[in-house]
Backbone as JSON Lines, residues from 0, in Angstrom:
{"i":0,"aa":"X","n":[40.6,-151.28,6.31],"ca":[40.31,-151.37,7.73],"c":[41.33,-150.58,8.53]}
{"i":1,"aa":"X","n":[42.83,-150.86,8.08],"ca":[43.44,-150.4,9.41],"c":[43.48,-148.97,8.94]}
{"i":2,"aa":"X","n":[43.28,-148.44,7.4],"ca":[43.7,-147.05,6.91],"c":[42.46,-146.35,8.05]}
{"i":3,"aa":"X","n":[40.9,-146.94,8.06],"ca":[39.99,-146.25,8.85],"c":[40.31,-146.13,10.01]}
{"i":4,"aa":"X","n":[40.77,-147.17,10.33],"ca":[41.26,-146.84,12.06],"c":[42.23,-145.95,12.31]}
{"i":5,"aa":"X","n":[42.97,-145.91,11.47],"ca":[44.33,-144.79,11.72],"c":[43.51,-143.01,11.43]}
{"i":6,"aa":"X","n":[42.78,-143.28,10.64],"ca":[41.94,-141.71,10.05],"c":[41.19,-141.65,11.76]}
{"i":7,"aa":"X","n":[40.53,-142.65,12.03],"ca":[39.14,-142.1,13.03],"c":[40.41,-141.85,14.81]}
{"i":8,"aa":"X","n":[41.32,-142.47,14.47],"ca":[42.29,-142.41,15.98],"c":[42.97,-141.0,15.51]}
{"i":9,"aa":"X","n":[43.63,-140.53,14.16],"ca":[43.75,-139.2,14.06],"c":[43.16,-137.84,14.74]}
{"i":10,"aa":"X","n":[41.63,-138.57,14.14],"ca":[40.55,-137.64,13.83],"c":[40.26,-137.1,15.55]}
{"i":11,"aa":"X","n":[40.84,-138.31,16.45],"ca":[40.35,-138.43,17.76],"c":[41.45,-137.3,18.31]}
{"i":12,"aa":"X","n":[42.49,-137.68,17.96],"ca":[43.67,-137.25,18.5],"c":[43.63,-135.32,18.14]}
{"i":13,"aa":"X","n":[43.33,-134.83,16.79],"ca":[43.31,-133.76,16.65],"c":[42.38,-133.09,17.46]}
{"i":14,"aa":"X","n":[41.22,-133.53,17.59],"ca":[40.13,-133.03,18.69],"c":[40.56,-132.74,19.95]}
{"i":15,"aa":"X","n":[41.39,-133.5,20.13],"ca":[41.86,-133.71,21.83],"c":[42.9,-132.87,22.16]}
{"i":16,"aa":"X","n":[43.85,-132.52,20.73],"ca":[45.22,-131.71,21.06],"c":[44.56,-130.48,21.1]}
{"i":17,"aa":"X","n":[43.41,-129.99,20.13],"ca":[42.97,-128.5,20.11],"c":[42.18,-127.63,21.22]}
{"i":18,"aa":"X","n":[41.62,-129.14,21.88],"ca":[41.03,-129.1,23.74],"c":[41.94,-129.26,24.54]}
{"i":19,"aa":"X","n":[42.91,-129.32,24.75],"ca":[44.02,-129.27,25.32],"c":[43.8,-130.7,26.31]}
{"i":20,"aa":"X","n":[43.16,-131.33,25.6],"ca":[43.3,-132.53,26.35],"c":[43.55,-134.1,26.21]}
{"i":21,"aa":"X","n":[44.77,-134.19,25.56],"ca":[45.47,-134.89,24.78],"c":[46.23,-136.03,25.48]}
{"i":22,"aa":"X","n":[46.82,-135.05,26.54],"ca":[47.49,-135.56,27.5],"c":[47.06,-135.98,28.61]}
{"i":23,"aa":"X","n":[45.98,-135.79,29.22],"ca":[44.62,-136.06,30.09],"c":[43.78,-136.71,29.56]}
{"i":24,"aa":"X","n":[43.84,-137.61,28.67],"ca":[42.62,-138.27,28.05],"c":[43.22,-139.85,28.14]}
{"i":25,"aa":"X","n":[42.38,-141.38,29.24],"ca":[42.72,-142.16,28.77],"c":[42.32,-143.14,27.9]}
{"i":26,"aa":"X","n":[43.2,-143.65,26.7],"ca":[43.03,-144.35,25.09],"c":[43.62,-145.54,25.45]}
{"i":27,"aa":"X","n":[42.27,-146.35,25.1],"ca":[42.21,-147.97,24.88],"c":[41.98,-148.29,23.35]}
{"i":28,"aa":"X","n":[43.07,-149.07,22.83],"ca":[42.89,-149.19,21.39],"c":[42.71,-150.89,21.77]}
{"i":29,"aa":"X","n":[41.71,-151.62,21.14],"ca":[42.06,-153.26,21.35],"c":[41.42,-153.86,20.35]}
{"i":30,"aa":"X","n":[41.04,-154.91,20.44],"ca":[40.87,-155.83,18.85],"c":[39.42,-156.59,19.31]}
{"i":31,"aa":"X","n":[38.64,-156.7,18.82],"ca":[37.36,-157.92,19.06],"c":[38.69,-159.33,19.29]}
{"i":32,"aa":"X","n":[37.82,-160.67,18.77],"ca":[38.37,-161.27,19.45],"c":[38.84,-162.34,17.98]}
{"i":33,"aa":"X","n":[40.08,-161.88,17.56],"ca":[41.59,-162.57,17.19],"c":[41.38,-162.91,15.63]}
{"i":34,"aa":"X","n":[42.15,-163.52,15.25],"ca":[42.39,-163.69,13.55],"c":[41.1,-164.06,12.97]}
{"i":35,"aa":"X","n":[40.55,-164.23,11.92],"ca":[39.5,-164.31,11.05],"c":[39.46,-165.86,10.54]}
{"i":36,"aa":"X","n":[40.23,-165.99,9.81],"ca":[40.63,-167.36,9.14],"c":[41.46,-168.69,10.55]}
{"i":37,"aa":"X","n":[41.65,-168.01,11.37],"ca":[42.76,-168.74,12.12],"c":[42.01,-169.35,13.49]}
{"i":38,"aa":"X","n":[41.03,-168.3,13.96],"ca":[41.04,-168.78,15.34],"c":[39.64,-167.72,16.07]}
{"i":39,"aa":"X","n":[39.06,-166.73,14.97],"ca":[38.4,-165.75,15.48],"c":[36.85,-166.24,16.25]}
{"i":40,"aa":"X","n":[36.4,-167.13,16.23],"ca":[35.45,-167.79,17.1],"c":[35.8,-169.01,17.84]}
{"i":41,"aa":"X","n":[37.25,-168.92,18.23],"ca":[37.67,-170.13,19.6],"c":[37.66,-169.56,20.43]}
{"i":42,"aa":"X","n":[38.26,-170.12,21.58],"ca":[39.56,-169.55,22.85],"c":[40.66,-170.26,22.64]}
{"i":43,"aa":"X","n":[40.79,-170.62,21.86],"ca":[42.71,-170.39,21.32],"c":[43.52,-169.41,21.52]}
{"i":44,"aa":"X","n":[44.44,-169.27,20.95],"ca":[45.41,-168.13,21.78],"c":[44.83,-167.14,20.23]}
{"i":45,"aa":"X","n":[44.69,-167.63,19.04],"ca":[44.71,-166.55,17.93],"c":[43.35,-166.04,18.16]}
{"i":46,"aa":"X","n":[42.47,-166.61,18.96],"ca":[40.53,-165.71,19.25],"c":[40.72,-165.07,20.5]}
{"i":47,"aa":"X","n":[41.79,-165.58,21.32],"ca":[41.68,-164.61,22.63],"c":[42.73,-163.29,22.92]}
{"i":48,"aa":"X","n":[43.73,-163.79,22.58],"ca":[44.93,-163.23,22.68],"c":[45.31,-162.18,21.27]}
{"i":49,"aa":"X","n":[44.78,-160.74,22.1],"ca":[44.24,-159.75,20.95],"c":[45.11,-158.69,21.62]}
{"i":50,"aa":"X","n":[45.86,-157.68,20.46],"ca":[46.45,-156.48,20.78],"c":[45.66,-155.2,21.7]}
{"i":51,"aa":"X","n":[46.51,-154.77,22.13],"ca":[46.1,-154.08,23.7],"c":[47.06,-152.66,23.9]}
{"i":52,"aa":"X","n":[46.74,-151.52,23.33],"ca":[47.49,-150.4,23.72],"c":[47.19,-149.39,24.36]}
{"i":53,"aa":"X","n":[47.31,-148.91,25.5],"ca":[46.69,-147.87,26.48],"c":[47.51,-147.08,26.28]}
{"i":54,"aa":"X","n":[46.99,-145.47,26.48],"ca":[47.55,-144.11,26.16],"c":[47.46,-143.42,27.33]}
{"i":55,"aa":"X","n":[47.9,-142.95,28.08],"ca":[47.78,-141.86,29.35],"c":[48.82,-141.16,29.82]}
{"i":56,"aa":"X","n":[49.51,-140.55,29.0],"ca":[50.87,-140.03,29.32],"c":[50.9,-139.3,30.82]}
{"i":57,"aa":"X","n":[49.57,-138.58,31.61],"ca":[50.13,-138.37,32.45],"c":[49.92,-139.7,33.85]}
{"i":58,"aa":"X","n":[49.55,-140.91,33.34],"ca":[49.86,-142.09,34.08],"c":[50.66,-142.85,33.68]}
{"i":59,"aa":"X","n":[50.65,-143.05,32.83],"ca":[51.75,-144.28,32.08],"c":[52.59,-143.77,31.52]}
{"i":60,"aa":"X","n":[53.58,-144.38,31.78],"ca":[55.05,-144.16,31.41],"c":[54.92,-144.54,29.73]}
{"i":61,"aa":"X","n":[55.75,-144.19,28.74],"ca":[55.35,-144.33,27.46],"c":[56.55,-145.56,27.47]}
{"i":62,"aa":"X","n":[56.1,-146.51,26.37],"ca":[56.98,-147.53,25.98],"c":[57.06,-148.72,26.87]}
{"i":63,"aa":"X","n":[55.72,-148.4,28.17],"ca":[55.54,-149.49,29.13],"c":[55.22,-150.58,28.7]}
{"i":64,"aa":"X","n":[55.04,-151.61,29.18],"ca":[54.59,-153.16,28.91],"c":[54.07,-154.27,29.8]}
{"i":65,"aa":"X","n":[53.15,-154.71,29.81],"ca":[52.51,-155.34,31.09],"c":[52.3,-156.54,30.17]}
{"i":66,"aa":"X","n":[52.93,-157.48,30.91],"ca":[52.81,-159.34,30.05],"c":[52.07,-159.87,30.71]}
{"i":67,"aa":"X","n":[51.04,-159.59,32.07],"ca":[50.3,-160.59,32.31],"c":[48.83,-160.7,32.35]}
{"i":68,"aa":"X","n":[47.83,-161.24,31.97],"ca":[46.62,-161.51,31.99],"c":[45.95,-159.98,31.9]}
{"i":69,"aa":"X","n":[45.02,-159.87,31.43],"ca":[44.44,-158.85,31.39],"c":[43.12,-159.05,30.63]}
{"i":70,"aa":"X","n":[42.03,-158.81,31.04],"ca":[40.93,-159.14,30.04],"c":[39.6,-157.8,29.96]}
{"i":71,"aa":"X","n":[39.24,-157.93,28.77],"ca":[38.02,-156.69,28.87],"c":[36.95,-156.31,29.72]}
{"i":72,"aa":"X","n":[37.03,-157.44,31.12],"ca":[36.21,-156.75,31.89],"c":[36.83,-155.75,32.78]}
{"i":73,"aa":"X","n":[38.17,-156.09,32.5],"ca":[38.77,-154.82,33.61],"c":[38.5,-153.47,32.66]}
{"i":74,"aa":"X","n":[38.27,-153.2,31.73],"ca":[37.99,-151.87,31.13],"c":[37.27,-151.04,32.0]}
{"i":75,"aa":"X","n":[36.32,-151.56,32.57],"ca":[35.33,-150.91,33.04],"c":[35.67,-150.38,34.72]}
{"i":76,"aa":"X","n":[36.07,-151.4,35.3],"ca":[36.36,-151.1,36.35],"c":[37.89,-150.44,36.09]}
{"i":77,"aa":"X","n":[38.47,-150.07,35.55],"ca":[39.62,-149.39,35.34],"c":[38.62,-147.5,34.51]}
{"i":78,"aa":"X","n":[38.44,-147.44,33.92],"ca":[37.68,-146.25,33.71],"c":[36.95,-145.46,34.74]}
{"i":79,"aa":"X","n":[36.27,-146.17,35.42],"ca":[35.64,-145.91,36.59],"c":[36.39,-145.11,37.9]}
{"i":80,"aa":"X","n":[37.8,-146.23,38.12],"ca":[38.88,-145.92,38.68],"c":[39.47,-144.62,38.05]}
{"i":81,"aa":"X","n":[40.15,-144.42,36.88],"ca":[40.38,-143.07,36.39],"c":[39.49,-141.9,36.68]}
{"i":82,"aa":"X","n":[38.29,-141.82,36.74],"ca":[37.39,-141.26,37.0],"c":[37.32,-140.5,38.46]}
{"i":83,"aa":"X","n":[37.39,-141.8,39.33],"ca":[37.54,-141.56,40.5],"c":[36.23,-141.32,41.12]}
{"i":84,"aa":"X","n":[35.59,-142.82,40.14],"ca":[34.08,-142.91,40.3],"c":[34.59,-144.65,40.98]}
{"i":85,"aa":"X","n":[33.69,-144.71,42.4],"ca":[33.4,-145.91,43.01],"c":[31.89,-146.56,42.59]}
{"i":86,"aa":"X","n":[32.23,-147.84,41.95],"ca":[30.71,-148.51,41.59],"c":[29.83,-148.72,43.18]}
{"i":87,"aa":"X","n":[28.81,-148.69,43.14],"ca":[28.02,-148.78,44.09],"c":[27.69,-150.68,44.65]}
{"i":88,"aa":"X","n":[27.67,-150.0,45.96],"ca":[28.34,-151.42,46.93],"c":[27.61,-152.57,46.42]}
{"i":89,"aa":"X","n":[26.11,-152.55,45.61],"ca":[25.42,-153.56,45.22],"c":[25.82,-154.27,43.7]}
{"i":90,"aa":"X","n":[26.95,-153.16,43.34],"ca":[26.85,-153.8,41.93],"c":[28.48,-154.72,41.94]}
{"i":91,"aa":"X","n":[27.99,-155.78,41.52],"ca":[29.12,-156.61,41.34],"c":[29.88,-156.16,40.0]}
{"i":92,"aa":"X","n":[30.88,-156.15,40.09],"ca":[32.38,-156.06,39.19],"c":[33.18,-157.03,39.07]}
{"i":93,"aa":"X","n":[33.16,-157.24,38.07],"ca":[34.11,-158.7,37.46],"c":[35.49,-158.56,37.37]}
{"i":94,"aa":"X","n":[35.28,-157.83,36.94],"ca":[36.95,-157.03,36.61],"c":[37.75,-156.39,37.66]}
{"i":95,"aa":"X","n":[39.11,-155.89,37.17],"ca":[40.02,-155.35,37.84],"c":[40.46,-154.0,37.35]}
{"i":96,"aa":"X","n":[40.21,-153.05,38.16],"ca":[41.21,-151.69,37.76],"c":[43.01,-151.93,37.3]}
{"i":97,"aa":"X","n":[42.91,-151.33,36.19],"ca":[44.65,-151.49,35.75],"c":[45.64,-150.7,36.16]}
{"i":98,"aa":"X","n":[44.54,-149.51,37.46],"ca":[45.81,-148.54,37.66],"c":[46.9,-148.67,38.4]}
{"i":99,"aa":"X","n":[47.19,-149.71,39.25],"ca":[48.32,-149.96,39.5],"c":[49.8,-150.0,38.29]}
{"i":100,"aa":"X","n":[48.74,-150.72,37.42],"ca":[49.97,-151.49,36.24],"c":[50.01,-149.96,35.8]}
{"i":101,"aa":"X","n":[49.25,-149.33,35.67],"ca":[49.88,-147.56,35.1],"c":[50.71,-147.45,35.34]}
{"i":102,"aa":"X","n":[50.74,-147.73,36.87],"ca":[51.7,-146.94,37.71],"c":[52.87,-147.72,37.9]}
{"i":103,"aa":"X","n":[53.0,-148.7,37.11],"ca":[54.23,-149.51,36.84],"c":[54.28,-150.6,37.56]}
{"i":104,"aa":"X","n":[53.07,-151.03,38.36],"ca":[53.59,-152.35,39.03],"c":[52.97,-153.73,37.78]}
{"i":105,"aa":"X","n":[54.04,-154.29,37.57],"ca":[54.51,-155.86,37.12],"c":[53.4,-156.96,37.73]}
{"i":106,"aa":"X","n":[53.22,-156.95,39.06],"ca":[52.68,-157.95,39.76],"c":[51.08,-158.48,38.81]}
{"i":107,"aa":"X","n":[50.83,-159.6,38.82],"ca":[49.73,-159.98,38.17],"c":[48.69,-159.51,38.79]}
{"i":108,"aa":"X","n":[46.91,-159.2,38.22],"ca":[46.22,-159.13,38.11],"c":[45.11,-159.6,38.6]}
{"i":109,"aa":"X","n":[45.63,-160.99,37.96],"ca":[44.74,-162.19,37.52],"c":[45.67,-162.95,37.93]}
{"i":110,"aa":"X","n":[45.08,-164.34,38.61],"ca":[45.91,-165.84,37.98],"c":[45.34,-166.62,37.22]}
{"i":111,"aa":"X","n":[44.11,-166.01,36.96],"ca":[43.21,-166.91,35.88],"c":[42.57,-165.99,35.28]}
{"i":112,"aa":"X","n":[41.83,-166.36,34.31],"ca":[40.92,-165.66,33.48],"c":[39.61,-167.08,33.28]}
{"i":113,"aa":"X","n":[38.09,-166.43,33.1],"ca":[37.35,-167.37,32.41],"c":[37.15,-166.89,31.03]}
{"i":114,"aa":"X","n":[37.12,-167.95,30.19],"ca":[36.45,-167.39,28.85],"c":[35.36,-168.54,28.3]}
{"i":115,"aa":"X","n":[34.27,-167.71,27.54],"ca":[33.42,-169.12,26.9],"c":[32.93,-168.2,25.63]}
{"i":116,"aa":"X","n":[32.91,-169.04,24.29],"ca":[32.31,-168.61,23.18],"c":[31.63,-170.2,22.71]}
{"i":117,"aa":"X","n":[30.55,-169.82,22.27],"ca":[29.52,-170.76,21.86],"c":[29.33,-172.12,22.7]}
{"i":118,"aa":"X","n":[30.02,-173.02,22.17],"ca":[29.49,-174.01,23.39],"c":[31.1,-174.89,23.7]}
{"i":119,"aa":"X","n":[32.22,-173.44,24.09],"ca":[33.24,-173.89,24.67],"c":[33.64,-172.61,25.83]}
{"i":120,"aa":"X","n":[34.16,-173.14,26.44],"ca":[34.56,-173.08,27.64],"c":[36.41,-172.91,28.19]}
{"i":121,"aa":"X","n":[36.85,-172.12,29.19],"ca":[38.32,-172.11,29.12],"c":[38.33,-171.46,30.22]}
{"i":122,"aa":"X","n":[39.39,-172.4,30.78],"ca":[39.98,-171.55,32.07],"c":[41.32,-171.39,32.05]}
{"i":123,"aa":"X","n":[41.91,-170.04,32.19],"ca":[43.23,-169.97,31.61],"c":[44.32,-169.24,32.27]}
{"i":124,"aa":"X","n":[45.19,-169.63,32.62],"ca":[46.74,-169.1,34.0],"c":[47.66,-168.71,32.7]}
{"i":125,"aa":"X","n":[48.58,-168.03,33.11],"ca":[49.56,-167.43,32.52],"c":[50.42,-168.67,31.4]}
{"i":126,"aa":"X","n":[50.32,-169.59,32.26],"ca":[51.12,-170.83,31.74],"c":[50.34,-171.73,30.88]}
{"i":127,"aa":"X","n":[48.94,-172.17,31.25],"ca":[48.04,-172.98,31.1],"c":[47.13,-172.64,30.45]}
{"i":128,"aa":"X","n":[46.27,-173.7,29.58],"ca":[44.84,-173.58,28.99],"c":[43.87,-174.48,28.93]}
{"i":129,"aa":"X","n":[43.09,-174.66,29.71],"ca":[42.18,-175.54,29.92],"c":[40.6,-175.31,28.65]}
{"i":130,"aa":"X","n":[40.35,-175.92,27.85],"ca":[38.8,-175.98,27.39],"c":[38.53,-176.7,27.18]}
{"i":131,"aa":"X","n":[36.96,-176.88,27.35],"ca":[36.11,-177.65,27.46],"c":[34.99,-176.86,26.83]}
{"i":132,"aa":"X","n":[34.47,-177.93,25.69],"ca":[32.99,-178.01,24.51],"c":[32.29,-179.03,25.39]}
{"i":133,"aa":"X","n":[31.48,-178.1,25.83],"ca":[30.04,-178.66,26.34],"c":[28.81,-178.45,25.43]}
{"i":134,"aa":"X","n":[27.88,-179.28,25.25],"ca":[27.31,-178.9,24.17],"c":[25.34,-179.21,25.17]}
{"i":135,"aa":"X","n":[24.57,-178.42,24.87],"ca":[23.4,-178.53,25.44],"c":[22.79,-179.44,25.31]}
{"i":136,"aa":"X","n":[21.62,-179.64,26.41],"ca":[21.01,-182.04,26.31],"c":[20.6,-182.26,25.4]}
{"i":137,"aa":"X","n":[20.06,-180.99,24.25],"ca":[18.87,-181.05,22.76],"c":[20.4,-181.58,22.0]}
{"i":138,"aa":"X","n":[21.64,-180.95,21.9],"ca":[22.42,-180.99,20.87],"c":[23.29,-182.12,21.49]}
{"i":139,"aa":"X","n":[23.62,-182.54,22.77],"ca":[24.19,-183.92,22.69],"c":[23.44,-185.11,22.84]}
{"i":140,"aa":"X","n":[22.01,-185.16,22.9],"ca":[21.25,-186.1,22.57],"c":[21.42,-186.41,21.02]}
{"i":141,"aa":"X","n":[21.13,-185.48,19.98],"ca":[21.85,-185.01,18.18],"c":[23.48,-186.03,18.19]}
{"i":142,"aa":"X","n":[24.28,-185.72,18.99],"ca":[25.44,-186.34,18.97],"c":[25.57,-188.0,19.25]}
{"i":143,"aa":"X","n":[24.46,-188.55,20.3],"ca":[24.82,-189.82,21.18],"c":[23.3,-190.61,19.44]}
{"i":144,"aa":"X","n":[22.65,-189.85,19.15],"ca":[22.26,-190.52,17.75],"c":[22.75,-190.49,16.58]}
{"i":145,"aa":"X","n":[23.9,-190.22,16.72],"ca":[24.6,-190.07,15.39],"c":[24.04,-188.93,14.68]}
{"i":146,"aa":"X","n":[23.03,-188.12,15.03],"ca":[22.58,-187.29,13.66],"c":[24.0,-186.49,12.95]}
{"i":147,"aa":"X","n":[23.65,-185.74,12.38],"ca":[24.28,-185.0,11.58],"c":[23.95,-183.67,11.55]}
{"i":148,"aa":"X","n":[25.83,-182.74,11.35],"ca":[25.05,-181.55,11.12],"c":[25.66,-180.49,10.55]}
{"i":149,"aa":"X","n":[24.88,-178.85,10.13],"ca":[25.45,-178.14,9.33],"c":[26.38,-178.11,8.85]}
{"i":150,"aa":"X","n":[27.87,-178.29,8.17],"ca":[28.74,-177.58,7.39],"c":[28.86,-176.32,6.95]}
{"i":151,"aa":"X","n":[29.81,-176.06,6.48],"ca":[29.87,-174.56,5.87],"c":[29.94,-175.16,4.21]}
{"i":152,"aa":"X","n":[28.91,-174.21,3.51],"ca":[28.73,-174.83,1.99],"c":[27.53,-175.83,1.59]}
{"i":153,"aa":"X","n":[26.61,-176.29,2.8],"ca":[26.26,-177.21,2.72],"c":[27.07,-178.68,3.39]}
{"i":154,"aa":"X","n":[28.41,-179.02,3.94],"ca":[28.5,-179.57,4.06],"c":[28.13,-180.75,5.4]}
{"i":155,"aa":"X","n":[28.03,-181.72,5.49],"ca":[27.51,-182.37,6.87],"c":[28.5,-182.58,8.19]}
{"i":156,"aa":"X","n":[28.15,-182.51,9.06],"ca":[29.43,-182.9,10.2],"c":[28.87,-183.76,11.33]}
{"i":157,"aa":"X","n":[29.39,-184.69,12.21],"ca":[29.68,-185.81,13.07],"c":[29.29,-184.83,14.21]}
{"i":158,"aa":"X","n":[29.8,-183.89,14.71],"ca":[29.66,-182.86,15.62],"c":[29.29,-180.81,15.19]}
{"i":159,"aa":"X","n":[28.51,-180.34,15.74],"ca":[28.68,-179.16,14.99],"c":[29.97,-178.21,15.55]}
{"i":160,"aa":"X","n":[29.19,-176.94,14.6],"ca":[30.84,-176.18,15.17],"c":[30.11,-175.5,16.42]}
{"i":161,"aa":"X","n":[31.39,-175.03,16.62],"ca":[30.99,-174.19,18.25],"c":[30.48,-173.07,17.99]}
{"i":162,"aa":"X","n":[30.24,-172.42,17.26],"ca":[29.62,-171.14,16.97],"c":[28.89,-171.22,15.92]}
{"i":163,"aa":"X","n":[27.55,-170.52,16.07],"ca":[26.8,-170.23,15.18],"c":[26.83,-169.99,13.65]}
{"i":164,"aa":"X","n":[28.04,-169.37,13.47],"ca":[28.44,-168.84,11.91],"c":[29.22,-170.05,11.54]}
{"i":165,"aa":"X","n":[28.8,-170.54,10.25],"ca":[29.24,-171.21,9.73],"c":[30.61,-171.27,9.23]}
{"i":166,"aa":"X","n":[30.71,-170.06,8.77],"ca":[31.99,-169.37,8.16],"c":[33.63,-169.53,8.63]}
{"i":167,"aa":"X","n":[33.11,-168.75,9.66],"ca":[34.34,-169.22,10.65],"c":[34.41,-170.45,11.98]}
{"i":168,"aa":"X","n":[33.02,-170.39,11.89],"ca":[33.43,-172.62,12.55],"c":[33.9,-173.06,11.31]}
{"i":169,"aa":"X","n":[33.8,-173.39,10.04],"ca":[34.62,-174.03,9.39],"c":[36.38,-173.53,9.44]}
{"i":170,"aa":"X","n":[36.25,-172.43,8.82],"ca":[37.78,-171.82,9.06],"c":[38.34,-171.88,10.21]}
{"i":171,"aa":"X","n":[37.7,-171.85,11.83],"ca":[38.44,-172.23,13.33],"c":[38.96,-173.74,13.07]}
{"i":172,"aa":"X","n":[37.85,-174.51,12.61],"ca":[37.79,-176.06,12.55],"c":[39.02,-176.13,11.51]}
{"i":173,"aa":"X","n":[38.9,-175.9,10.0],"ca":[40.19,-176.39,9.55],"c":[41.75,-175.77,10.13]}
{"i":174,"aa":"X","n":[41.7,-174.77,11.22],"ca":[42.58,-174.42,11.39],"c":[43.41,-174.93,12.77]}
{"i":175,"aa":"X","n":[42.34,-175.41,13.39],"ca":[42.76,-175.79,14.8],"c":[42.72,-177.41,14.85]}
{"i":176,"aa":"X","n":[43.23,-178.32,15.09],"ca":[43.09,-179.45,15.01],"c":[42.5,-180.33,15.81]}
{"i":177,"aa":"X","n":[42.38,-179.42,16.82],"ca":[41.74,-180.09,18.41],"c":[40.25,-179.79,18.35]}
{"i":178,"aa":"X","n":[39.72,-178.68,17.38],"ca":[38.31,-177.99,17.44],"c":[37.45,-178.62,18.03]}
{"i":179,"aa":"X","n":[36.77,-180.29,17.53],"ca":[35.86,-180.62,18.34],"c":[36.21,-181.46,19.55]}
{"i":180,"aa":"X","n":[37.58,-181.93,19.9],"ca":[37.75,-182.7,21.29],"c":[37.03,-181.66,22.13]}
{"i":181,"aa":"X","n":[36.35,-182.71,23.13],"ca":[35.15,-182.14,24.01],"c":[36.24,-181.75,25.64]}
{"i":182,"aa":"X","n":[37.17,-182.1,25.27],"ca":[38.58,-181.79,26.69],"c":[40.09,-181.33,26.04]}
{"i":183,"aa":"X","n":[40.43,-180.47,26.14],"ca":[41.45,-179.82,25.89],"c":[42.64,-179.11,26.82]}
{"i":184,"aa":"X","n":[43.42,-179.5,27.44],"ca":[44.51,-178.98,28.07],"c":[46.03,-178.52,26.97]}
{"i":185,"aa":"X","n":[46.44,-177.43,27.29],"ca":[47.55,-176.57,26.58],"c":[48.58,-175.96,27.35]}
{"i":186,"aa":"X","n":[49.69,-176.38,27.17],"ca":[50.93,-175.7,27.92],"c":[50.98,-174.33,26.97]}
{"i":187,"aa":"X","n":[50.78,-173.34,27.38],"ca":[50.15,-172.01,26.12],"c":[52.15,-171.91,25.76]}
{"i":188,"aa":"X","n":[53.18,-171.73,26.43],"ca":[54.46,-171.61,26.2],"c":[55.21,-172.91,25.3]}
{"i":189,"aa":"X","n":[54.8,-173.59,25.32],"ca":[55.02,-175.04,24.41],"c":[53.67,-175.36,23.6]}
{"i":190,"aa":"X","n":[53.15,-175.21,22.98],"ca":[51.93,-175.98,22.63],"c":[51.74,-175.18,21.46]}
C-alpha cells in the first residue's frame, strides 16, 4: 500500500517538475477514515483523526503546522479558493477555505465539527467529543424486543454494530469499549 502511494505521488511529482509546475500545484495527501482493526468505522479519534499533508510551496511555508480542526469538506471550498473560483450564491458550502492557515494564521477554523457514520453521531470542539448511536424505529423496535442480531462469523449480538460491515463493527466493537453505549461524552486530551 504505502510502496503504491509513494510510486503514484512520485509518478505525480515527476510530471509536474517536467511542466514546470511543481511549485504551483496545490497537493492534498489524506487518509479515508482511520485505523482498520482499531477504530476505522467509528468517530473515535483512531476513524476520524486521519493524517493531513498539504503541498504549496508558493503558499505555504514548508514545515508549517496547523493543530486545529479541519475536516474534508473544507477541501472543496479551499480548491475553489486557490482557483480563485467563487461558488455561486445558490450553492451552499459546508466547508471552509484553508487559505488563511496557508498563509500562516493559527486562529481556528472551526469550533466544532459534525460527524456521523452508520447509526452514530458526534459533535466535536477541539477539547471535546460528544456521540450519540441513534438507531432507526424498525431497528430500535428489534432492540426494546430483545431480538437479536448479526455478528461477525455468524455470531449473535444484544445490539447491532454501527456499520454495515461486519468486519470492522466487530474489530471497532472489540476495540472500543464504549461501542454500543447509545451516549458518549470524551475529554479527547484525557480520555
Amino acid at each position: 500500500w504505502l510502496t503504491w502511494i509513494d510510486y503514484s505521488i512520485g509518478a505525480i511529482r515527476k510530471e509536474l517538475v517536467e511542466q514546470d509546475k511543481w511549485d504551483n500545484t496545490l497537493i492534498i495527501v489524506t487518509s479515508d477514515h482511520g485505523a482498520w482493526r482499531h477504530g476505522k468505522t467509528t468517530l473515535y479519534e483512531a476513524g476520524l483523526r486521519v493524517p493531513l499533508a498539504i503541498r504549496w510551496p508558493e503558499k505555504i511555508k514548508a514545515g508549517s503546522n496547523y493543530a486545529n480542526l479541519v475536516q474534508n469538506i473544507d477541501f472543496a471550498p479551499t480548491i475553489l479558493d486557490a482557483a480563485g473560483i467563487s461558488p455561486p450564491a445558490e450553492m451552499e458550502v459546508d466547508g471552509v477555505s484553508l487559505m488563511e492557515v496557508f498563509e500562516g494564521s493559527k486562529a481556528p477554523i472551526h469550533e466544532y465539527l459534525f460527524a456521523e457514520l452508520g447509526y452514530s453521531r458526534a459533535v466535536i470542539t477541539q477539547q471535546w467529543k460528544y456521540i450519540a448511536i441513534r438507531y432507526p424505529d424498525v431497528v430500535q423496535k428489534s432492540l426494546e424486543l430483545g431480538d437479536k442480531f448479526q455478528g461477525f462469523e455468524g455470531g449473535k449480538l444484544a445490539a447491532p454494530y454501527l456499520t454495515r460491515n461486519l468486519q470492522l463493527g466487530h474489530f471497532a466493537a472489540l476495540h472500543n469499549e464504549h461501542y454500543f453505549e447509545i451516549d458518549q461524552l470524551f475529554n479527547i486530551t484525557h480520555d
